[in-house]
C-alpha positions in Angstrom: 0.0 0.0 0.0 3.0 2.5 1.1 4.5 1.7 -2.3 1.7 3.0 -4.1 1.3 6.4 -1.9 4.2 8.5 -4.5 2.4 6.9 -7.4 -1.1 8.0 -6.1 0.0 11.3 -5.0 1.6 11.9 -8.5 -2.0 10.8 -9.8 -3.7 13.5 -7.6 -1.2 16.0 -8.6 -1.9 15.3 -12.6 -5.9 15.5 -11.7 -5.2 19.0 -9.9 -3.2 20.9 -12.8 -6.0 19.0 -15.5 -8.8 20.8 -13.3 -7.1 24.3 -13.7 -8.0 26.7 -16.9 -5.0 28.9 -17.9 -4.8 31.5 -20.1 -2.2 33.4 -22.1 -2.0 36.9 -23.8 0.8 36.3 -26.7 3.0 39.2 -27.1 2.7 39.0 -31.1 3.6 43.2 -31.4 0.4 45.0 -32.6 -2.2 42.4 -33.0 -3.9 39.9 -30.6 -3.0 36.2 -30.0 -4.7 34.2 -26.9 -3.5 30.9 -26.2 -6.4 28.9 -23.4 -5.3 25.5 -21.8 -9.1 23.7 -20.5 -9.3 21.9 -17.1 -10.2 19.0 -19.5 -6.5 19.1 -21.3 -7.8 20.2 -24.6 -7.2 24.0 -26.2 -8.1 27.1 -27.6 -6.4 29.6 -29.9 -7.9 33.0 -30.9 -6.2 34.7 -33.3 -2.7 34.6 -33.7 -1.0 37.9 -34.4 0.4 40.0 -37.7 3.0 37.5 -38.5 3.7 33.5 -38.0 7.1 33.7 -35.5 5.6 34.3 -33.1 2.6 32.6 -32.7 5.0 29.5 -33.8 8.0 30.4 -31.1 5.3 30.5 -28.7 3.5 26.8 -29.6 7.1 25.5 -30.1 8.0 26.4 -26.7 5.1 24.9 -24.8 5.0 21.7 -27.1 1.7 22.3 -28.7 1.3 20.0 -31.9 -2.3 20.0 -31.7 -5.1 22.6 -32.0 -8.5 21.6 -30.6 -10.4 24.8 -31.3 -9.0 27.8 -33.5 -10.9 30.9 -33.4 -10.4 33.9 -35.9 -12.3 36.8 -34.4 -12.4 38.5 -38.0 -10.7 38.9 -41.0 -8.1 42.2 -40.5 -4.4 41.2 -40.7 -3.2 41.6 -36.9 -5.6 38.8 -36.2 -5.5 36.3 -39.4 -1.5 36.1 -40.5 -0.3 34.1 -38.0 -3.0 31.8 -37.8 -1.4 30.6 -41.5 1.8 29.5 -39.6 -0.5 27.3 -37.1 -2.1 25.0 -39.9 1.6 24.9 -40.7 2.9 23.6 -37.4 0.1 21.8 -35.6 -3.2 19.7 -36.5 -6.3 21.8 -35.9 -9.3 19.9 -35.3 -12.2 22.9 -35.1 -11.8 26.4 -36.5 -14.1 29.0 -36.0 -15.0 31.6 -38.0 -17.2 34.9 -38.5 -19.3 35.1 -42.0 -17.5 38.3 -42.5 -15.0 38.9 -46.2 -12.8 41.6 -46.0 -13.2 43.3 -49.5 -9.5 44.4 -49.7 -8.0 41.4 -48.2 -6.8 38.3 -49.9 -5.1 36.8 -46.7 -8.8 35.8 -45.2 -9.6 33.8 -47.7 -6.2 31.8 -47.9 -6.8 31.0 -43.9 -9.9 29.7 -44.5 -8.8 27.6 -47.8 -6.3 25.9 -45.0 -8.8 25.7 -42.7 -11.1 23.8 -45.6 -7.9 22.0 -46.8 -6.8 20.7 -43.5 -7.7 16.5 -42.4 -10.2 16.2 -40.0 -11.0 19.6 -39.5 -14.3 21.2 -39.2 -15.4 25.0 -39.7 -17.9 26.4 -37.9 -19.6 30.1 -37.8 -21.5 30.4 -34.7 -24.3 32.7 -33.4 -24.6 35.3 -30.6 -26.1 33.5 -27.8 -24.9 29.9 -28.5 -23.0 28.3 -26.3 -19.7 26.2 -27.3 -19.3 22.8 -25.4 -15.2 23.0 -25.6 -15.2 21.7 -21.9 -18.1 20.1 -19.5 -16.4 22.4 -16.4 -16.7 25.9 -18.6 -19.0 28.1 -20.2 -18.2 29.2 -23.3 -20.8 31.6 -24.5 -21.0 33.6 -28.4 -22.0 37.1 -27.0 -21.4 38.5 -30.9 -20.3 37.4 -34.5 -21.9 37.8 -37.7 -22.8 34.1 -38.8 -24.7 35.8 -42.1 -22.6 36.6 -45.1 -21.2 40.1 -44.7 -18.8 41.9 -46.7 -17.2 44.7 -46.9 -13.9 47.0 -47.1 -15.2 49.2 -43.9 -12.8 48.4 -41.4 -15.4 49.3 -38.7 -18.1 47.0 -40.4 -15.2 44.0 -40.2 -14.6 45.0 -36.4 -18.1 44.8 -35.6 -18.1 41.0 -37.2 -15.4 40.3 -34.5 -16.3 37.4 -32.3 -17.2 37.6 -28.9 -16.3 35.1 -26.6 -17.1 35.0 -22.6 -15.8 32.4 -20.4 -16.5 31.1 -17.0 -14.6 28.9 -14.7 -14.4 28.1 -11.2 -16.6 31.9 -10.2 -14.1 33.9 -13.0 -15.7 35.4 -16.1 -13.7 36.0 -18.9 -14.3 38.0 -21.8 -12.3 38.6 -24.9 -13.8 41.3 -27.0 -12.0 41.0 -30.6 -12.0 44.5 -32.2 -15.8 45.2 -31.2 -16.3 48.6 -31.2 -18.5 50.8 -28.9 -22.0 49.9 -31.0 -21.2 46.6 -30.9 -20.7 46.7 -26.9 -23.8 48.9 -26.5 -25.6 46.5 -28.1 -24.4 43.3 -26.2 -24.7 45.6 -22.5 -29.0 45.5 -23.8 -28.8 41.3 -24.9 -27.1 40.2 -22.1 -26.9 42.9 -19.4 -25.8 40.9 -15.9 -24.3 38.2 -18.4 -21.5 40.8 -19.3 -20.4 41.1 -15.6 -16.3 39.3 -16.2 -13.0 39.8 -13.8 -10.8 39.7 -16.6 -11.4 41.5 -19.8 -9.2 41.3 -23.0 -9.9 44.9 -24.0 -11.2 45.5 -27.6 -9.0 47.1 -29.9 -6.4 46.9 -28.8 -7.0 50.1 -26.5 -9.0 51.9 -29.0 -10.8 55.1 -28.3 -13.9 53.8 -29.9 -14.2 50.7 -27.6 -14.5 50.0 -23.9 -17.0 53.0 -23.6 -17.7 53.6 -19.9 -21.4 52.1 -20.0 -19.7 49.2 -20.9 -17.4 48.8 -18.6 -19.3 49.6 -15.4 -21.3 46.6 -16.7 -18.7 44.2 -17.0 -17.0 45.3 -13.5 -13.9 44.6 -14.9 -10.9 44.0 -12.2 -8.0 43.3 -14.2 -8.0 45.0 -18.5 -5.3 43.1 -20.5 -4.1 45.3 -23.5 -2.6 44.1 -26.6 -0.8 46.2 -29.1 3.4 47.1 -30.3 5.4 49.5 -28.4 5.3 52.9 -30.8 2.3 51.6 -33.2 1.0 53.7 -36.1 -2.1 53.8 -34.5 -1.6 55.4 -31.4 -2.8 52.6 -29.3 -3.7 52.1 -26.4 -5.5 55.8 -26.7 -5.4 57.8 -23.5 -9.7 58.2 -23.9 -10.2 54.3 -23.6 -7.0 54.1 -20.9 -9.0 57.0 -18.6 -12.2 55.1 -18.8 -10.1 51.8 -17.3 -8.9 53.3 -14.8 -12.0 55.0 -13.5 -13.6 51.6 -12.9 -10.0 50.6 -11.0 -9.2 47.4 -13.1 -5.5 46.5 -13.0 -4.3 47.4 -16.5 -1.7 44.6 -17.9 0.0 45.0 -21.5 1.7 42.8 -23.6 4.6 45.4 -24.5 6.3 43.5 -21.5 5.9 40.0 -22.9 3.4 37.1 -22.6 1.3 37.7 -20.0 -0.7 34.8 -18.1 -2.8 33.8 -15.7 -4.2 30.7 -14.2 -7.7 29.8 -12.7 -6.7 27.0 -10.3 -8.9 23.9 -9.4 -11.5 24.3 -6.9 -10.7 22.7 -3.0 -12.9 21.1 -1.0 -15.0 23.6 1.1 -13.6 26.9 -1.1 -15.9 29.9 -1.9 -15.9 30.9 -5.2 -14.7 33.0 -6.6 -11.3 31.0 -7.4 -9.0 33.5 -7.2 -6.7 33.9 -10.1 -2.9 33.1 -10.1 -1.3 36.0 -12.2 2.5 35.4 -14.4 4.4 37.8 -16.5 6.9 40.6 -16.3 4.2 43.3 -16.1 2.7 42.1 -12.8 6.2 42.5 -11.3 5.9 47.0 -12.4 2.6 48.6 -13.5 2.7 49.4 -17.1 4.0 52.7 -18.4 1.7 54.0 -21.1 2.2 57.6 -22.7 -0.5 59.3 -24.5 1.0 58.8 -28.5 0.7 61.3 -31.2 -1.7 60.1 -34.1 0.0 59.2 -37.6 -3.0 59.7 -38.6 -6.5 61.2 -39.3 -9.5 59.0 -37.5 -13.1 59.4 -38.6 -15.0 61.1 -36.4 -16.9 58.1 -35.7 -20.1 59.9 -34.8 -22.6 57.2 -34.2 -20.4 54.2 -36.2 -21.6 50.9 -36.5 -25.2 51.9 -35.4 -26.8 50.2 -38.5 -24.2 48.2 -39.5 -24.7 44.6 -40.5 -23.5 42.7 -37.0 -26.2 45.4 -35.1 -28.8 43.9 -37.2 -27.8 39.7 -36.6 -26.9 40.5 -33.0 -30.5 42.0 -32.3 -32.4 39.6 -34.0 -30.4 36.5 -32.4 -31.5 34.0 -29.9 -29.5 35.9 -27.3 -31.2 35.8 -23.5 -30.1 37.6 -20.4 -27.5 35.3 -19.2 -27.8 34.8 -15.5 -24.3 36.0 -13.4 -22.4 32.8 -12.9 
């Protein structure tokens, strides 16, 4: 019996890091990469960057051959070009995938030719309000996407298409907003209103001034904003507008112009309260962020009521999308 005790203990030990949910913001420059590990051992990748090194150094380093579910939030190139390296360097088994064509782009449609080329992979484009069964101890809710044919060369109109994914583990909501912008958000804070409420927010655009609006935010309660975008970008990002409405609702703002940045949701013990409080890694916990307020490059639209009758408005109001209850 004493013989078995290492063996059983080792077992236990396997069980625990299995039951935990980790995620990690990939410092891919100006664009957004997420890498998730599920308490059930399989894996999600959204997006994966402007370029394939490092989306590929990253996989390479942790071992990853194998893809379970690959997400493309939409079709601009700081979210698409890497994701050509992964069907390179690992078997994908799901990708998922917003109805929106980017007009002007050529790269979209040579992702999802590999996607359509690839053995034993499936593509799916799923609707606001579904709900994606990637792991029987998380919820994975669709709180936006366009899943009807859209296209376009409006950058904002793209945006808008962005998937929206929430998740919740162990007490912790998640949510990684894409490149919504602030119609988009308005219009998910009236479908889902309490269902919003996440501790850890990928913010949407990368810091852009037309996202994370403040009616937003004071919905989602945010305690902890993770910001990806390059040191020194063309576009100015994170703008000071967006960083100013962060602050005020006292999240803990984390960038990826340090590196990678991760945290993990551990397994629950016996008798704990949730929340599950999570475990943070990365060289910007150890010194807050410095961000300066950057000089524009160049001219924005005005933006004056954007996106209010664009295309991903119309599917996200007319989905099945309930009030999800807080959990």
């Amino acid at each position: 019996m004493y013989k078995r005790l290492p063996f059983l203990l080792l077992l236990l030990c396997a069980s625990n890091l299995r039951a935990q949910l980790t995620v990690s913001i990939i410092d891919v420059g100006q664009g957004d990469a997420i890498y998730i590990e599920l308490p059930s051992g399989g894996n999600v990748l959204i997006d994966g960057g402007p370029s394939g090194e490092p989306i590929r150094n990253f996989l390479k380093a942790k071992g990853v051959t194998r893809i379970d579910h690959l997400v493309l939030t939409h079709p601009h190139s700081d979210h698409y070009r890497g994701l050509k390296k992964v069907f390179a360097v690992a078997d994908v088994k799901n990708f998922y995938d917003t109805m929106a064509e980017n007009i002007d782009a050529v790269g979209d449609n040579n992702l999802r030719e590999l996607a359509a080329a690839e053995p034993g992979c499936e593509t799916h484009f799923p609707v606001a309000g579904a709900e994606l069964k990637w792991d029987r101890r998380v919820t994975v809710k669709v709180l936006n996407s366009c899943s009807e044919v859209v296209r376009s060369r409006d950058n904002d109109v793209i945006n808008n298409c962005s998937l929206v994914l929430r998740f919740y583990y162990n007490g912790t909501g998640m949510l990684f907003m894409g490149d919504a912008e602030a119609a988009i958000e308005d219009a998910m804070t009236r479908a889902f209103k309490s269902g919003l409420n996440s501790q850890i927010l990928k913010v949407g655009h990368h810091g852009s001034r037309y996202s994370s609006t403040s009616k937003f935010l004071a919905r989602v309660q945010p305690k902890y904003a993770y910001v990806s975008f390059g040191a020194d970008n063309v576009y100015g990002h994170p703008h000071m507008e967006a960083l100013e409405r962060l602050w005020v609702t006292g999240a803990a703002i984390i960038s990826t112009t340090g590196g990678t940045q991760s945290f993990t949701i551990p397994a629950m013990k016996r008798g704990q309260i949730l929340p599950v409080e999570p475990i943070f890694s990365g060289p910007a916990m150890t010194a807050a962020p410095r961000f300066v307020d950057m000089t524009l490059t160049w001219t924005p639209d005005p933006h004056t009521g954007i996106g209010l009758n664009s295309p991903a408005m119309t599917q996200l109001a007319g989905a099945a999308a309930p009030e999800i209850a807080v959990k």
